[in-house]
N, C-alpha and C positions, 0 to 999 in steps of 0.2 A: 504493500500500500504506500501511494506519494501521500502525503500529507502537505499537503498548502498551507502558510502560517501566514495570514494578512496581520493588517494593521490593523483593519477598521471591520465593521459585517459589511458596510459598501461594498469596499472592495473584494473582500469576500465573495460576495453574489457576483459578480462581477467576474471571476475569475468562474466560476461555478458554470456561470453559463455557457463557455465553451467548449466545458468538457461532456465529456458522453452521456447525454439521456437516454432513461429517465435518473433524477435525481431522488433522494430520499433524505428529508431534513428531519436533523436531530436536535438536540438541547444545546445550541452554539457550535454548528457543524452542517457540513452537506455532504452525505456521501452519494457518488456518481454512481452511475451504470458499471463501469469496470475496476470496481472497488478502492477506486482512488477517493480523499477526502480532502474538501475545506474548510479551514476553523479560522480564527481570527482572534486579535486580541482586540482591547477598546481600548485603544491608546493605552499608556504602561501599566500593564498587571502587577507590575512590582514596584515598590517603592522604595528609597533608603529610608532604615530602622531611624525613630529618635531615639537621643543619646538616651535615656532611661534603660534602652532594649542594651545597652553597652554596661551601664551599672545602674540598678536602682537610685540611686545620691542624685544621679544628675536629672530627676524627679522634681528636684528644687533648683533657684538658680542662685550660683555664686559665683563670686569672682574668681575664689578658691579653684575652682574645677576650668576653668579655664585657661589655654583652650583644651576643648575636648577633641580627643583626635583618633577615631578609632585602629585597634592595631589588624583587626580582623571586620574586615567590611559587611552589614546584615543588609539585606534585602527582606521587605515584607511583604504580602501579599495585601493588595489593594484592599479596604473590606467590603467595598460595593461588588467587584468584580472577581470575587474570590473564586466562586461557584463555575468562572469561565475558562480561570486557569489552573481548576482540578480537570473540567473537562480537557484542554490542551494538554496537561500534562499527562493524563493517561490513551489521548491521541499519540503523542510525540513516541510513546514507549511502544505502541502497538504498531508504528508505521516503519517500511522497512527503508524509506526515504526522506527525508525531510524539504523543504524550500521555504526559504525565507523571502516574503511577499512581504514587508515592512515600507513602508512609503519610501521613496528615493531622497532618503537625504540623512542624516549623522544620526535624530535620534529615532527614525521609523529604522535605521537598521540595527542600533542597540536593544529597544523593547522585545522586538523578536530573537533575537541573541540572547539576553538573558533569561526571557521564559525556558528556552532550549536548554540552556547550562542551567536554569534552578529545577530541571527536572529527572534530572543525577539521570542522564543515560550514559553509553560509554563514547570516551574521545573519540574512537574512531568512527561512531557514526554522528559525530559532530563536525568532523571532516569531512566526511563526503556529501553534507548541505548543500544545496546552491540556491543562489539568489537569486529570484524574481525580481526585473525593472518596469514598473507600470505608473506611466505618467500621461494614461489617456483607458477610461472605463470604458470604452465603445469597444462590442465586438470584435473586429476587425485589430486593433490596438493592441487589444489583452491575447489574443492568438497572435500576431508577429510577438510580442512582446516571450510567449511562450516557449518559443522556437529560437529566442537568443538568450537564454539563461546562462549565466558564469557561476564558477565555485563560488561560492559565497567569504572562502579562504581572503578571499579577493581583497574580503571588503573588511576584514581584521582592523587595519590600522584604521577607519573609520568608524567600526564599534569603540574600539579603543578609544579615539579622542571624544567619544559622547559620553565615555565609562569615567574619562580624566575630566572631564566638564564637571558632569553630574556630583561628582566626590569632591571638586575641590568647589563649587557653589555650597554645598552643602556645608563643608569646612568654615568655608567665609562667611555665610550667611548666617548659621548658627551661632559662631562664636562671636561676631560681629555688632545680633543682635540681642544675644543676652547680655553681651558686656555693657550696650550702651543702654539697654534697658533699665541695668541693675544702676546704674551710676547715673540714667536717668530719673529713678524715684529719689536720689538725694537732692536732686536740687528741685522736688516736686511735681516731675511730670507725670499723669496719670495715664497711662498705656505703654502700649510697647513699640520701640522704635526698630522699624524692623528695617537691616541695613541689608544690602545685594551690591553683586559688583559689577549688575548692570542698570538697576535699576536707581542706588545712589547716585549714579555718574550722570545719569540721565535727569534724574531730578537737581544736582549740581549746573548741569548748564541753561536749566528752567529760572535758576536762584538767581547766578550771577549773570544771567540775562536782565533780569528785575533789576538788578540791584543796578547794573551799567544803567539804564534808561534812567530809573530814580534818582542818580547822581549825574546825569548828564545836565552840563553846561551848552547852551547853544552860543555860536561865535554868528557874526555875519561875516560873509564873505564875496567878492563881486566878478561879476565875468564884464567883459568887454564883446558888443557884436560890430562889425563894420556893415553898416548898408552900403549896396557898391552898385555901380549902375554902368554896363557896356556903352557903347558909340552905337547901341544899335537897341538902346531905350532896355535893355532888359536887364532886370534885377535878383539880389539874388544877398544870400547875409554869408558872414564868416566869422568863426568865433577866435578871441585873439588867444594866441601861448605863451605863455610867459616866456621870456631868457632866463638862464643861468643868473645874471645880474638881479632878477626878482625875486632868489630865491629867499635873501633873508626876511621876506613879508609874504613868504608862503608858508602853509602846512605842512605836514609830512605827507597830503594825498596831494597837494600843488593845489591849492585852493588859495588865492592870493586875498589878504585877510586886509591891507590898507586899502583904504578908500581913494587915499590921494594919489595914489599911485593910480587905481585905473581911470578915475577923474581925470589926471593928466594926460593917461592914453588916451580918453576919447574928447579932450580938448587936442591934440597935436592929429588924429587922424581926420577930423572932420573937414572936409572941406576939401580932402588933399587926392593929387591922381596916387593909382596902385596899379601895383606888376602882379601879373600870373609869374610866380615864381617858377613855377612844380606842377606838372598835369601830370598823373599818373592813372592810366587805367587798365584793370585787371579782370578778365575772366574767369569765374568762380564758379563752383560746384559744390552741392552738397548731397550727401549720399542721404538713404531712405533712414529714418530714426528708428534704430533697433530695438525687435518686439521686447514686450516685456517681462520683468522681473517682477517678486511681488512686491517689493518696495518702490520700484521707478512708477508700477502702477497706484499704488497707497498715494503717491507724490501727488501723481496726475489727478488722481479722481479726491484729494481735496483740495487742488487747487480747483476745478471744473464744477464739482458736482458737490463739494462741501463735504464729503464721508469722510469718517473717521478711520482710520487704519484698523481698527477693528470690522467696522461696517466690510468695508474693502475684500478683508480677508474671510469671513463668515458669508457674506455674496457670492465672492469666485469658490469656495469652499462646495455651496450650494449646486453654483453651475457645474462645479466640476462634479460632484456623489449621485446628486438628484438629478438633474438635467445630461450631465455629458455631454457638457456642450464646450468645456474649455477642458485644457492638458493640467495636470498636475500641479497646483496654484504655490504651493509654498516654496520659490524655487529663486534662486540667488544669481538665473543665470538669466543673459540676453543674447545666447547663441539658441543653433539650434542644427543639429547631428544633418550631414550634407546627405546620408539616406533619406530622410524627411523630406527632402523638395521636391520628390518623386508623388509627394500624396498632394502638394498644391494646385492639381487642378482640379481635386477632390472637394478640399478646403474650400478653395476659391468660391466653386457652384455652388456649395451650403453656405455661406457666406451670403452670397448674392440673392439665393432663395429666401434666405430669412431675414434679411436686413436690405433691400433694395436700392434704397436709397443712399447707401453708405458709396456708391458708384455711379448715382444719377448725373451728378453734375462734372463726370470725370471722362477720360480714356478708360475703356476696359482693362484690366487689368492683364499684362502677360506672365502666365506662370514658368514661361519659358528664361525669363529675367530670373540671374541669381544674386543677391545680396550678399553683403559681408556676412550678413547673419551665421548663412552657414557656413560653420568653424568646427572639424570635429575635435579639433586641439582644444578649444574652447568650453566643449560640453563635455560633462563626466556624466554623474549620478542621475542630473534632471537636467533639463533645458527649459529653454523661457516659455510663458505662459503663451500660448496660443489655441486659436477654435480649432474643433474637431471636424470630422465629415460629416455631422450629425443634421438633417434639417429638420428643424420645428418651427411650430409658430411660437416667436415671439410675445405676441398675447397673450401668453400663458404664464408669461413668467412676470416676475412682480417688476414694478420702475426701474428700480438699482439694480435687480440680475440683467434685464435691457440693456437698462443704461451702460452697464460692466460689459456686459457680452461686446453691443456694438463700438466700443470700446478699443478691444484688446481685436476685434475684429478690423477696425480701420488699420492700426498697427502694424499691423499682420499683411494688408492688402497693400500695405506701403512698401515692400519689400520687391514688389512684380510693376513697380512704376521706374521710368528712369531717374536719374538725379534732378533736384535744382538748379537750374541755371541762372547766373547773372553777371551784369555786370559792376564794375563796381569804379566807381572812379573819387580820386582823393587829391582836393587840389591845395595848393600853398599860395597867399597872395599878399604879398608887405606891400605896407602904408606905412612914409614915415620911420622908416627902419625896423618898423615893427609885425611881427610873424602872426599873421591870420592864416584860420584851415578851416573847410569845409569837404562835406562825402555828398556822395550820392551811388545810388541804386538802381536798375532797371533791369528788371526781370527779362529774359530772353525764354526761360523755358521754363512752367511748372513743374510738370515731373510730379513725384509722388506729392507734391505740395496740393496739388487740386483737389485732394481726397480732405483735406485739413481747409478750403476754402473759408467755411463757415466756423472754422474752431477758435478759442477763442484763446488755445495755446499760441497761435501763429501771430497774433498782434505783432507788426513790426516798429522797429525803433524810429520815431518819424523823423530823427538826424538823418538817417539813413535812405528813408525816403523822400529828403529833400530834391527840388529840381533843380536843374543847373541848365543854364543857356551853353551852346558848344562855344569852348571856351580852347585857346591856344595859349601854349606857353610862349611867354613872352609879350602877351596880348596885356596893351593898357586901360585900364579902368580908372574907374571914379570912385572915390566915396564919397557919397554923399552928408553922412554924421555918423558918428559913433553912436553909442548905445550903450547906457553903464546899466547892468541889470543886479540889484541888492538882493542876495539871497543868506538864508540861516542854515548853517547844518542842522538837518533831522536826528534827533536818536536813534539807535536799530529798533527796532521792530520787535513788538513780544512774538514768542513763541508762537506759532499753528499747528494744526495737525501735519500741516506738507513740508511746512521748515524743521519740525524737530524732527519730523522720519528724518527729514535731509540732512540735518546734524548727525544722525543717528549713524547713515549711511558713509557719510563724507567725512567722517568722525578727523581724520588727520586734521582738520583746516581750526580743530579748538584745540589742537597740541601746539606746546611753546616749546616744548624740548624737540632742537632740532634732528638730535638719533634716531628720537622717539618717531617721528612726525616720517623721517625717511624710510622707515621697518611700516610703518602704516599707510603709506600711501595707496598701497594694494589691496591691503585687506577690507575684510567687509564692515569693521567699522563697530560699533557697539552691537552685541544682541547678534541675531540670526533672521532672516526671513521670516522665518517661523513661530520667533516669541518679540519682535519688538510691536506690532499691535497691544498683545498683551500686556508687554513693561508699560506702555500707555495709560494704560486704562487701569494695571494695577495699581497705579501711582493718585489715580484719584480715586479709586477704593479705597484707597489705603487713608485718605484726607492730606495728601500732600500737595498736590496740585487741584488748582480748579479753574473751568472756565469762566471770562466774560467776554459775552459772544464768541466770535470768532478765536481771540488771543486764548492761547493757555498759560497762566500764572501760579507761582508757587504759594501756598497757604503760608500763615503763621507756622505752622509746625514745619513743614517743608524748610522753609526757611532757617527756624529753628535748628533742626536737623545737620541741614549742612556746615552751618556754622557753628556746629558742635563735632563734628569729626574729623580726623588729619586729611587735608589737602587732596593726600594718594586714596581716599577713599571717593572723594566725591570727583573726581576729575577721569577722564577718557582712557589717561594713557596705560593705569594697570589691566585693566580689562580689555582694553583692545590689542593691547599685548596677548595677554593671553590667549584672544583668537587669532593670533596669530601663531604663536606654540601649539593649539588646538589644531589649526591648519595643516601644520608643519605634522604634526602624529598624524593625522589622515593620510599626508602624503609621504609616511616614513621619513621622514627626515628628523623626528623628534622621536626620545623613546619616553616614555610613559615617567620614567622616574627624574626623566631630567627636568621634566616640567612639574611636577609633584613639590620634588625637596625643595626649590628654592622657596615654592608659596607655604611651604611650615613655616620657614625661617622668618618670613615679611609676618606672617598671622602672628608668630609669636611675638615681634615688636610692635603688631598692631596691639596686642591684647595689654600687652606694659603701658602701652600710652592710653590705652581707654582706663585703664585703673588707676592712673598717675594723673589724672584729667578731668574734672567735672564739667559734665557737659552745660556751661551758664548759658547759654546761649537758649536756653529753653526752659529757665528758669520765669515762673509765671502761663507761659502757654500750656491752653488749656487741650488735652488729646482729645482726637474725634471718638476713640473706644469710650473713654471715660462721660464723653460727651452724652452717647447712646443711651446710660442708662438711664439719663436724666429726659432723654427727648428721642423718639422714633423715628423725628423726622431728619434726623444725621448723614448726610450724603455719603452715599456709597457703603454704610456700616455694616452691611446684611450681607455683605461678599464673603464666599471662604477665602478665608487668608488675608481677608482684610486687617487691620489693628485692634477693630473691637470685639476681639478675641480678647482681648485685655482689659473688658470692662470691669471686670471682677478683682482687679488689681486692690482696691482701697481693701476690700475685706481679707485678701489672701498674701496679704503680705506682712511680714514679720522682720522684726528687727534683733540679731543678736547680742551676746553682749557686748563685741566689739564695736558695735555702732554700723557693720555690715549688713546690710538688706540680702532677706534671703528668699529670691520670688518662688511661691508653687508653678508647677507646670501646667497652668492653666489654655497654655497659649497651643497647643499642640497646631491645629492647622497654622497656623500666623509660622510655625517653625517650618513648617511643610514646605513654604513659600517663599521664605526669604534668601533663598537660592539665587533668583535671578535678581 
């Protein structure tokens, strides 16, 4: 007997259906016609033990016990889904093969991995597994997909770096946030501060976002325009550049900050002729914008559509389980395997069937056209999200799965269009000895652009689109008067749902350390695909951030928070380090223990400094757990793993005779979670 080990019962059924009917369904199982089975987990069957399951003592919390650092790693069974992985594991032992069907990416191949190893078979038929890659539920999909199975050996070092994840969040997060919890009730705060080492980092650049606007100063600062007017009546502006000689009355971005100074340039330009310094004009091209990932999508559809990265990700989640209408959503990549351009004139007509209009106003699409996209150097595990062969009606599905589908569907249809073309011309014109420039733009060819006519990503920068009369170098002009324009620097911008993914993502551009900043330019940045919606949203469960309107802002406690912990806690660069170490173990290049020992040795000067440190910075702020019990109407309180897990804090807490606080474990989920 094969036994199929999914992620999900989706996929499960999914995989079910192409094999031999009739089928015969069991209690979390299908068995086929030619006595092969599918089972499934529901996302991880196992969970790491709390520290109590290591020694009773750490029951209560102390500073004493910390950190807690297991010598022997426990796995527990889930207790909702317990029942699913007694049936798995008395599958796993009955069957004379195995295949690990886990979603395509670091932690859908560890869940499946550790059910197999916590169900004591023997190594060598733990060796001959292989892995299932399914990143599209449609028929057709799940059978090719069948017929390229790899050992599963394969995919070792990627269990691995989800196994080094898992253990060292847990490390962090535990000991992280007992300590600050415990040193939190000295200075009076009432709940539990629950710290992660992706979710502090994230809620750090929420803070000192706040805090830069709060403390910004506005300067005013001026630009110079020349009106300029040919021998042949036509007009046209240019804006003036400083020299090198202006710099001591500029900014550090060139923003020239005296008044009298451009007052004076556009008292000496007015009135006076001007030379075409510099005509330069250039041929440009730009290739089709590569389909998407599920972040670059999170970005899109709340800048477009207002969703939130969660909305985003529970949407294409949907079209991908229930509908099949998109590939595999949790996915980090924007390539896509160069066997795949063989099914785009498949894609294309389900495309065009269910969405019409997405090509009304355009060229047909040629599926014959190949894009950068496809890269098979570029695609591993998953590739970027795109529709399937599948035609439906539309109307069936709700606004957002529409909206989402036709979406990642234009995207997609942008790859069979040719480039953009233009032109682009950049002219230089002194007055007066002083250096004026202006651009201009003229479209020669849309190209995939036509598809985006209407969007409202394609807005172009109307410098850009300025006219220009044909103009010769060396050709003399007029100005007519200068033009002093008085402007104020703006502060940056709170947070959004599409700037903080983009933080999130782009994570090098808030590192100051320049090592640091060069090791992360590649990497994917804070979080995964797959859990940064989450860190989102568990950041305002938690009452650390909340919305006005649009903007996301950090709370009193948020606030709080970070300015109660070392630097290295709330800032980018350990964490995104680490997925960078994490990377490195997937692709063998890191072994398991070199990325381990170093993070004991940092945990244990963290845990010195949390005990050596009251956290004042949240002395008076009142916690949202604490809050709860007084009022039901507490935003976000009711979430597992939120803080008011900790409401119970006033009555369950004790003080020794050293004048140590010694919390009960009341918090159990809140510990569950403070991993990420």
């Amino acid at each position: 007997m094969i036994l199929y080990i999914a992620e999900k019962p989706s996929l499960g059924r999914a995989i079910a259906d192409v094999l031999p009917k009739p089928h015969k369904k069991g209690d979390g199982y299908i068995m086929t016609a030619n006595g092969d089975c599918v089972s499934w987990c529901v996302g991880h069957l196992l969970e790491q033990a709390e520290p109590d399951a290591y020694d009773p003592a750490y029951k209560s919390w102390q500073l004493a016990h910390l950190p807690i650092v297991p010598q022997q790693w426990k796995l527990k069974p889930k207790s909702k889904t317990r029942s699913q992985l007694s049936t798995l594991k008395k599958l796993i032992k009955q069957a004379s093969s195995l295949v690990n069907a886990g979603d395509p990416d670091r932690e859908g191949q560890l869940l499946v991995d550790e059910v197999i190893s916590h169900s004591g078979i023997k190594a060598d038929k733990i060796s001959q597994t292989q892995r299932l890659l399914i990143s599209d539920l449609n028929p057709s999909a799940v059978k090719r997909a069948l017929n390229q199975m790899r050992s599963n050996k394969e995919f070792v070092p990627l269990s691995t770096s989800a196994l080094a994840r898992s253990r060292a969040d847990w490390l962090y997060g535990m000991n992280m946030t007992r300590a600050y919890t415990i040193q939190g009730r000295k200075v009076g705060y009432q709940g539990v501060l629950s710290v992660g080492r992706v979710q502090t980092p994230v809620l750090g650049l929420v803070v000192r976002r706040d805090e830069e606007i709060a403390h910004f100063v506005p300067k005013p600062f001026y630009d110079v325009l020349a009106h300029l007017i040919t021998q042949e009546n036509q007009t046209f502006t240019a804006k003036w550049k400083p020299s090198e000689a202006c710099q001591p009355y500029m900014d550090e971005e060139g923003r020239v900050l005296a008044k009298g100074l451009a007052e004076n340039v556009v008292g000496r330009i007015t009135n006076q002729p001007a030379e075409v310094t510099k005509l330069e004009a250039k041929s440009k091209r730009q290739n089709p914008p590569l389909p998407y990932s599920l972040s670059a999508l999170q970005i899109d559809a709340a800048k477009r559509f207002g969703m939130s990265a969660k909305d985003v990700l529970d949407t294409c989640q949907s079209l991908y389980e229930r509908h099949k209408l998109i590939t595999y959503p949790r996915s980090d990549s924007r390539y896509l395997p160069v066997e795949q351009h063989g099914l785009a004139p498949q894609v294309i007509n389900a495309i065009s069937k269910n969405n019409p209009s997405l090509t009304a106003k355009a060229d047909s699409p040629n599926s014959k056209l190949k894009s950068k996209a496809w890269d098979d150097k570029k695609v591993d595990a998953h590739h970027a999200i795109v529709p399937t062969e599948k035609v439906t009606n539309l109307a069936n599905l709700s606004s957002k799965e529409a909206k989402l589908y036709s979406h990642i569907a234009r995207q997609y249809l942008a790859q069979f269009y040719k480039a953009y073309l233009y032109d682009e011309t950049q002219v230089e014109v002194t007055i007066a000895g002083g250096l004026f420039t202006t651009k201009a733009k003229q479209e020669t060819s849309l190209g995939w652009k036509q598809l985006f006519a209407a969007s409202d990503t394609t807005k172009k920068d109307d410098d850009e689109l300025a006219t220009l009369p044909a103009l010769t170098q060396g050709q003399l002009l007029h100005c007519t008067q200068g033009e002093l324009l008085e402007k104020v620097t703006q502060p940056p911008k709170h947070f959004t749902d599409a700037t903080l993914l983009g933080a999130m993502t782009g994570i090098n551009r808030f590192v100051t350390n320049k090592d640091v900043k060069k090791i992360l330019k590649d990497t994917d940045g804070l979080g995964t695909e797959a859990t940064r919606a989450g860190i989102i949203e568990l950041l305002f469960k938690r009452g650390y951030l909340q919305r006005q309107g649009k903007s996301i802002v950090a709370t009193p406690v948020g606030i709080g928070l970070v300015n109660s912990l070392p630097e290295s806690a709330t800032t980018p660069d350990m964490t995104a380090l680490w997925e960078s170490s994490l990377d490195a173990i997937s692709q063998k290049q890191l072994r398991y223990d070199a990325f381990m020992s170093p993070l004991l040795n940092q945990l244990n000067d963290l845990i010195t400094q949390a005990a050596n440190q009251l956290p004042s910075a949240l002395s008076g702020v009142t916690g949202p757990g604490y809050k709860k019990r007084r009022s039901s109407s507490s935003r976000g309180s009711s979430s597992k793993g939120s803080s008011t897990k900790s409401s119970g804090y006033k009555r369950k807490t004790s003080s020794s005779s050293s004048g140590n606080k010694t919390i009960k474990n009341t918090t159990k989920r809140v510990s569950k979670k403070t991993a990420n």
